[in-house]
N, C-alpha and C positions, 0 to 999 in steps of 0.2 A: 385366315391370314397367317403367313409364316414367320416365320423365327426374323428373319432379316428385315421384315414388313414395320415388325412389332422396334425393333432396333432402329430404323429409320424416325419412326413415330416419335418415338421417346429422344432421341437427338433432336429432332427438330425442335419440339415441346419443351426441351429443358436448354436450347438457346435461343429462348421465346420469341420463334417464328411463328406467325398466324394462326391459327387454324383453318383458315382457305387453303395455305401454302401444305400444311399438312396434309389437309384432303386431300389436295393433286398430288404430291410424293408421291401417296398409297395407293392413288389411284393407276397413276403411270408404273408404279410398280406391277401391279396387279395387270396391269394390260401385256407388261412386258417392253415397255418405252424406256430403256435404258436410256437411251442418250437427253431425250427428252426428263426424263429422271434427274441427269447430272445437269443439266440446263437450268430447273430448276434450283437444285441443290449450291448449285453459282450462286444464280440469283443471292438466294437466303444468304449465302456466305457473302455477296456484295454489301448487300442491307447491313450485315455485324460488323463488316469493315469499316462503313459509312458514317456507323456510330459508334466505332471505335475512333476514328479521325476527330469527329464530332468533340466527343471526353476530349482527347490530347489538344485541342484547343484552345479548350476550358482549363485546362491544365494550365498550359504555357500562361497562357494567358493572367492566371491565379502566381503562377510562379513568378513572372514577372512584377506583379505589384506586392508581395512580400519582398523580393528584392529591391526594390524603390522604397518603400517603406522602411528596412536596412536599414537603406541609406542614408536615411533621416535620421535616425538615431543621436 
């Protein structure tokens, strides 16, 4: 496995994508599936947007009733 292989790995691993999604990375790596590579690599980045919206929801949401809460004071 190469230097780049080993870098994709550990990115994925430490923005806690699968380890299915991992296996494929490496393995489209290894075949030489660039595009299919960054296809994937979407993907995973869809999925941390998803639940980055997610949190910000939770958020507002939370912000929201300490502000109502204020209010009452």
């Amino acid at each position: 496995m190469g230097e780049r292989a080993v870098d994709i790995t550990e990115v994925l691993a430490d923005t806690g994508c699968s380890q299915e999604l991992i296996d494929r990375a490496e393995s489209l790596l290894k075949s030489g599936y660039t595009e299919d590579l960054i296809r994937c690599l979407k993907l995973c980045r869809c999925d941390l947007m998803d639940e980055l919206h997610e949190q910000y929801k939770k958020i507002d949401y939370l912000d929201h009733v300490i502000r109502q809460t204020e209010k009452t004071k």
